[in-house]
C-alpha positions as CSV (number, residue, x, y, z in Angstrom):
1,X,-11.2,6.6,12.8
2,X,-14.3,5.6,10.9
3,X,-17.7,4.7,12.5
4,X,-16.8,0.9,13.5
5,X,-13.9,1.5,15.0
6,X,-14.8,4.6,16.8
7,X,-17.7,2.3,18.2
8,X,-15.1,-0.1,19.5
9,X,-13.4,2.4,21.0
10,X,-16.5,4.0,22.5
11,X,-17.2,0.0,24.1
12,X,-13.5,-0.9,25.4
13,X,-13.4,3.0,27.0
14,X,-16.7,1.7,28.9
15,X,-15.3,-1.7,29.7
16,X,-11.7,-0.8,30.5
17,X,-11.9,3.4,31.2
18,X,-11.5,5.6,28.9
19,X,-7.9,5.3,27.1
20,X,-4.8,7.5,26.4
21,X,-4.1,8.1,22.5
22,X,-0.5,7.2,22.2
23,X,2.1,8.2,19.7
24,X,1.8,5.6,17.5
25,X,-2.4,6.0,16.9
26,X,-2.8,3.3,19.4
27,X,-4.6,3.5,22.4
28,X,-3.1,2.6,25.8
29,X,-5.4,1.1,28.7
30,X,-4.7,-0.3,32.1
31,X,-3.7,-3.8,31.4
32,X,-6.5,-5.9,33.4
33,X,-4.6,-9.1,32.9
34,X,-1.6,-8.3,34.8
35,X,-3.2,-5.6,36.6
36,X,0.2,-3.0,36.1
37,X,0.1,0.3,37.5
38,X,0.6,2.2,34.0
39,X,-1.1,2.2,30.9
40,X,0.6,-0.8,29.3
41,X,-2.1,-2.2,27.4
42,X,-1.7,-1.0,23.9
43,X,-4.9,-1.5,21.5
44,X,-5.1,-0.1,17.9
45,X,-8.7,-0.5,16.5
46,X,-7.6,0.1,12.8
47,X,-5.7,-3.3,12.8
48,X,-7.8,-4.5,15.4
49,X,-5.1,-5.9,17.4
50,X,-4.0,-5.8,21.1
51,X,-0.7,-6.1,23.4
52,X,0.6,-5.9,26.7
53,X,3.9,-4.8,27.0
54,X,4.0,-6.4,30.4
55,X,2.5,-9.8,30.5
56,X,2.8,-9.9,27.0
57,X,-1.0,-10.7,26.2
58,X,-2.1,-10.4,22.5
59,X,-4.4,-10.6,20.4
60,X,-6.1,-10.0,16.9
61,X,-9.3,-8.5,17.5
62,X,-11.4,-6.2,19.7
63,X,-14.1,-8.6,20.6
64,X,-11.1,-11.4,21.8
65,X,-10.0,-8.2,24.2
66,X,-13.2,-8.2,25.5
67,X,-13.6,-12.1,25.7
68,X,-10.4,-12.8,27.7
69,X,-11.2,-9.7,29.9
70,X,-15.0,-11.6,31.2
71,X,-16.8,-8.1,29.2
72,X,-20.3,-9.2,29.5
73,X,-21.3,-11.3,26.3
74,X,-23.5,-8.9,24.8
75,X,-20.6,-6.5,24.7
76,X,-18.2,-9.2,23.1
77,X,-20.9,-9.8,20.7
78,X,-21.8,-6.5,19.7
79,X,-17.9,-5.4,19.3
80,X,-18.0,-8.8,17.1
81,X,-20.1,-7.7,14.7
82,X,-18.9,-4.4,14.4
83,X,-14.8,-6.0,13.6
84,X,-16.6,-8.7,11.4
85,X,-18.4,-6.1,9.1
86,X,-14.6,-5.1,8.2
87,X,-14.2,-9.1,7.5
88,X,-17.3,-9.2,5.5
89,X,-17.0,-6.2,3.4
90,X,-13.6,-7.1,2.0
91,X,-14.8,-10.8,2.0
92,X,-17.6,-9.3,-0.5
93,X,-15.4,-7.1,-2.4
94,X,-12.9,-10.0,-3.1
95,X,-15.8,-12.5,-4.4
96,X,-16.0,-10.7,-7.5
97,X,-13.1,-11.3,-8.8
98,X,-12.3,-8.9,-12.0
99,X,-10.6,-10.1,-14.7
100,X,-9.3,-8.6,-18.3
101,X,-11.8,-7.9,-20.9
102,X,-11.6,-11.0,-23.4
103,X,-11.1,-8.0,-26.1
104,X,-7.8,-7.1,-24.6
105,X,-5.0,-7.4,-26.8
106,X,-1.1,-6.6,-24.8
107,X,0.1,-3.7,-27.2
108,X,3.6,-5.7,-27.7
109,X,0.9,-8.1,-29.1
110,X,-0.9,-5.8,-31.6
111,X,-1.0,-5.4,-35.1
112,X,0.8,-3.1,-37.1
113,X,-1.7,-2.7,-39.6
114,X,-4.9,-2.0,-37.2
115,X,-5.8,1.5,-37.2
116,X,-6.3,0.7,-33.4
117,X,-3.2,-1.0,-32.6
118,X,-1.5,2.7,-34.0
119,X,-3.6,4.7,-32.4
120,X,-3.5,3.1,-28.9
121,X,0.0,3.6,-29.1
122,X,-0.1,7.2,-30.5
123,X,-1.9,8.3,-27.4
124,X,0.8,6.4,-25.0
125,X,3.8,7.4,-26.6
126,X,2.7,11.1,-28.0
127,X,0.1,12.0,-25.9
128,X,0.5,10.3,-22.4
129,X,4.4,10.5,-23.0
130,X,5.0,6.7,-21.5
131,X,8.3,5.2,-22.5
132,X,8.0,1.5,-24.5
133,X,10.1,0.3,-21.3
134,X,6.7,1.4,-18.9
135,X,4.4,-0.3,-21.9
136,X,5.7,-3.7,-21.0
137,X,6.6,-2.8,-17.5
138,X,2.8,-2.7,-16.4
139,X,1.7,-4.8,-19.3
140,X,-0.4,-2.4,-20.7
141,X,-3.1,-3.5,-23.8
142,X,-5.6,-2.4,-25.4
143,X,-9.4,-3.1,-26.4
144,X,-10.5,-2.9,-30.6
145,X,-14.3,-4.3,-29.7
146,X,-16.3,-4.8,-26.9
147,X,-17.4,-2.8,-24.2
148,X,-13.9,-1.0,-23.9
149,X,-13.6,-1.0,-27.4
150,X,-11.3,2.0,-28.4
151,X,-9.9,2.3,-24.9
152,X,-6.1,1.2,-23.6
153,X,-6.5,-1.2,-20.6
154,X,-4.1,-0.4,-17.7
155,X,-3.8,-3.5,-15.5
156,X,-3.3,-3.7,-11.4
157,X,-2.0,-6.7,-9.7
158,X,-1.4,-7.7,-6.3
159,X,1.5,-8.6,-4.3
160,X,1.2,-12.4,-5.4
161,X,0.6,-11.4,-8.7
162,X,-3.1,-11.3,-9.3
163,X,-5.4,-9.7,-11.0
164,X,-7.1,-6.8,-8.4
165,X,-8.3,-4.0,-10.9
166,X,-7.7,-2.8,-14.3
167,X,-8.6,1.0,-16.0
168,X,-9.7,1.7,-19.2
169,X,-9.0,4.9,-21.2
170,X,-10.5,6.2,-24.4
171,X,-7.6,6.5,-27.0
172,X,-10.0,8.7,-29.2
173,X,-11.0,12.4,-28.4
174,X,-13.9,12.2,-30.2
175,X,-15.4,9.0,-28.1
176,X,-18.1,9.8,-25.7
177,X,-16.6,7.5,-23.1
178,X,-13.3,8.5,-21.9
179,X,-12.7,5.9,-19.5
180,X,-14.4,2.6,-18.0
181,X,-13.4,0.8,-15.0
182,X,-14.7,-2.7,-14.1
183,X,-17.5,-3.1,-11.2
184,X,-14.9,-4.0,-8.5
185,X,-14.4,-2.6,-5.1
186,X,-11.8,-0.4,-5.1
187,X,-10.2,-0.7,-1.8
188,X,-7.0,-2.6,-3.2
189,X,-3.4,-1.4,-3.5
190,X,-2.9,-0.1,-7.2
191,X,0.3,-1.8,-9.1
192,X,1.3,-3.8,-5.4
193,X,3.3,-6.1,-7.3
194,X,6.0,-3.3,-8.0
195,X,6.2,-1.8,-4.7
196,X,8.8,-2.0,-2.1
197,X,7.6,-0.6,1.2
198,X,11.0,-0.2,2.3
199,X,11.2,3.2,0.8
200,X,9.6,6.0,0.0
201,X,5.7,5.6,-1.4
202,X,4.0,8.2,-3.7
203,X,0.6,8.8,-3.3
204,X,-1.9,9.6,-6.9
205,X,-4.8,9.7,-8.3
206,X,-4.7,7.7,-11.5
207,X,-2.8,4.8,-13.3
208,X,-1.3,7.3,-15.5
209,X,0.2,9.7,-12.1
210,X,1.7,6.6,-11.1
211,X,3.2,6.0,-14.6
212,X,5.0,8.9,-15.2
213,X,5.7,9.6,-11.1
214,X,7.7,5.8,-11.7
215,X,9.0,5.2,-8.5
216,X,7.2,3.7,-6.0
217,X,3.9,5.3,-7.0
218,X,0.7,4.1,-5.9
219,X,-2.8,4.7,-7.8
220,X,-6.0,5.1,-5.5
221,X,-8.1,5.1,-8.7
222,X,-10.0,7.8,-7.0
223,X,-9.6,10.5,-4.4
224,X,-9.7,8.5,-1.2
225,X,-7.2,6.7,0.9
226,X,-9.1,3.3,1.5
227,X,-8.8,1.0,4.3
228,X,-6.4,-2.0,2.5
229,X,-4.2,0.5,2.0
230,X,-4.2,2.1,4.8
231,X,-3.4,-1.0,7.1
232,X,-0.9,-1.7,5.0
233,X,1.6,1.2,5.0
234,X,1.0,0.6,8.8
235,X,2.2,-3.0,8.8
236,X,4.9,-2.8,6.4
237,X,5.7,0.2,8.6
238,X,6.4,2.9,5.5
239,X,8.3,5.3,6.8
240,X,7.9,7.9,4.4
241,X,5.0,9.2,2.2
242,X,4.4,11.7,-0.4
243,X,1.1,12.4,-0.7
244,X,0.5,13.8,-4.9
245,X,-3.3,14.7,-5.0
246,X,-5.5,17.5,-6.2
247,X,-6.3,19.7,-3.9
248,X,-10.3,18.7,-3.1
249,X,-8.5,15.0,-3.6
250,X,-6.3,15.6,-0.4
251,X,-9.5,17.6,2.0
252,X,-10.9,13.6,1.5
253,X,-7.7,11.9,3.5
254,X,-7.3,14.5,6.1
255,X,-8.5,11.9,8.3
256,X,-5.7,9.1,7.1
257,X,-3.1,11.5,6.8
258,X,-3.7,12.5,10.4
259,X,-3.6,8.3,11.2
260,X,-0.1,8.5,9.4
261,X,1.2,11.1,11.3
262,X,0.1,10.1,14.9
263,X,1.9,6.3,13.9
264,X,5.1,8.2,13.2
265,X,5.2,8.5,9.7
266,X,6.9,11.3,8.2
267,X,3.6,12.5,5.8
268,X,4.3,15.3,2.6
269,X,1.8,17.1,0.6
270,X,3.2,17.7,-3.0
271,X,2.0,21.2,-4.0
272,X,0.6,20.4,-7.6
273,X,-0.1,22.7,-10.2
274,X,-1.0,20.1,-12.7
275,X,-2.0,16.3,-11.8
276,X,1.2,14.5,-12.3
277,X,1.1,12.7,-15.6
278,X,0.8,16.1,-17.2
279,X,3.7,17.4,-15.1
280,X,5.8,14.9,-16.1
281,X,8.2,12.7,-14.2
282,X,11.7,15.1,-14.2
283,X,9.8,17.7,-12.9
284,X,7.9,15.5,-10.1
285,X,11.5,14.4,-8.7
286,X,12.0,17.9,-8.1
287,X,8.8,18.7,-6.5
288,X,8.9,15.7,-4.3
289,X,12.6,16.4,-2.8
290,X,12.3,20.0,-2.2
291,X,8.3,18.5,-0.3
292,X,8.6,19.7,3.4
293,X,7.1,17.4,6.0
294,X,3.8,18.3,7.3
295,X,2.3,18.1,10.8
296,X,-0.8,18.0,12.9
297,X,-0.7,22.0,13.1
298,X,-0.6,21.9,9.0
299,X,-3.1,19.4,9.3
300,X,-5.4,21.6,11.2
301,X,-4.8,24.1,8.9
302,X,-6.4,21.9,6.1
303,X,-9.4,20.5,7.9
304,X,-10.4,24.6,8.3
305,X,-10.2,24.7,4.5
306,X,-12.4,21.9,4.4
C-alpha cells in the first residue's frame, strides 16, 4: 500500500474495526448494511472500491463507504481528499499531453541519402538487432534537428491509440546525450495498444527490453511498477507475470509484486544476466519458460536484501 491508501485503511479500521486481509489483497469488514455475522464486506483501497457479498452493496470509493455507513462528515471528508489526490494527480499528469517532436521523421519515411536516415537505421538493425517487421510494428522514427536531433524516437500509445509517451535514443556514440524523454508523467502503460491481458505479460525496463522480449512486453520506462499499471493488471485480471528487471530495478516493486501475489497472480522473477535487449529474444523465451513462480517466502527473502 502506499501512504493514501494505508490512511484509508487506517480510517475505515477505526470506523468499521479493524479488517481481515483476504486472499485477494482486499480487505474484508463486517458488513454494517446487512449487519451479517461474517466478514462479508470486501474493500480494496488500491481500486478504491467496495462490495458486499450479501446484500450486494457497492461502491467506487472509500469516502462513499464511509457516506452510506453515517461515518461522521469529517471522516468522509478527510478519506475524500485522500482518494481524490489519486484523481488529481493522474488528472495532472494527463493535462500535458505529449506529443511527437515536429522533427520526427517515421524511418520507412526517411531518406536514403541522409547520413542520418543511414545511421538511425544502422544502430536498429546492427546494433539494437530489431527486425524491419518491429521498425514498422511500433512505428519507430527518428529526429535529424531539433532537440532530439541525432536520436531514434520510440513511440508509446494507449489502448485507444493515443499518444502517452515517446523515448529518444542517441544513434551516435560519440553524442553527449544518449537519450531524452519528454516531460510527461510516467505512470502510463508502455506500448498498451499491442497488449492482450489475456496472457502472459513481461515486465522491462526500457522500450528496447520490450522490443526484442516481443511478446506481450511492457516498458516501465524506469525501474518502478507505477500505479496505472498496477490497477490494471488487477482489472484485466492477468493471470500471469514475468517480472524482467535488474536486480536494484526489482528491490523497488517488492511492494507491487507482493500486491500481485496476495490478488492471486502467479508472479516470476527472470534471473537476468544482461538487460534483455542485449540478451536477445531466443534466449529470453528460454529464460522465461524454465522462470519458477515466486512466493511471499521468496519475497521476504528479497525485502532482506533490500
Amino acid at each position: 500500500m502506499d501512504v493514501n491508501q494505508a490512511q484509508l485503511k487506517h480510517i475505515v479500521d477505526g470506523h468499521l474495526g479493524t479488517g481481515t486481509p483476504g486472499n485477494k489483497g482486499e480487505t474484508a469488514y463486517y458488513c454494517p448494511f446487512c449487519n451479517h455475522h461474517k466478514k462479508k464486506l470486501q474493500v480494496n483501497f488500491l481500486l478504491e472500491k467496495f462490495h458486499c457479498w450479501v446484500c450486494n452493496t457497492k461502491g467506487n470509493s472509500i469516502a462513499n463507504l464511509l457516506k452510506k455507513s453515517n461515518a461522521a462528515k469529517h471522516i468522509i471528508q478527510k478519506a475524500f481528499e485522500l482518494g481524490s489526490r489519486k484523481t488529481q494527480s493522474t488528472q495532472h499528469a494527463e493535462a500535458a499531453q505529449v506529443t511527437l517532436p515536429e522533427e520526427y521523421i517515421p524511418i520507412w519515411k526517411g531518406s536514403p541519402n541522409s547520413p542520418h536516415f543511414k545511421n538511425a537505421l544502422h544502430y536498429l538493425t546492427e546494433v539494437r538487432g530489431l527486425t524491419k517487421y518491429d521498425i514498422l510494428k511500433y512505428q519507430i522514427g527518428y529526429c535529424e534537428s531539433g532537440d532530439y536531433g541525432g536520436m531514434v524516437i520510440i513511440p508509446s500509445y494507449d489502448e485507444h491509440g493515443a499518444l502517452n509517451f515517446f523515448t529518444g535514443r542517441s544513434f551516435y556514440k560519440e553524442a553527449s546525450r544518449k537519450h531524452n524523454n519528454p516531460d510527461v508523467s510516467k505512470d502510463i502503460i508502455g506500448f498498451e495498444n499491442l497488449i492482450d491481458w489475456s496472457q502472459p505479460i513481461t515486465l522491462v525496463e526500457g522500450a528496447f527490453d520490450a522490443i526484442s522480449t516481443k511478446r506481450n512486453a511492457i516498458p516501465l520506462f524506469g525501474k518502478i511498477i507505477l500505479n496505472k499499471l498496477q490497477i490494471k493488471i488487477i482489472e484485466q485480471r492477468v493471470k500471469q507475470i514475468y517480472i524482467a528487471l535488474d536486480p536494484d530495478a526489482v528491490s523497488k516493486s517488492v511492494e507491487a509484486m507482493e500486491m500481485f501475489i496476495n490478488n492471486g497472480i502467479d508472479v516470476r522473477l527472470v534471473n537476468l544476466q544482461k538487460d534483455p535487449n542485449d540478451t536477445g529474444f531466443v534466449e529470453m523465451r528460454k529464460l522465461i519458460e524454465n522462470t519458477p513462480s515466486i512466493d511471499l517466502f521468496d519475497l521476504v527473502t528479497l525485502k532482506m536484501a533490500i
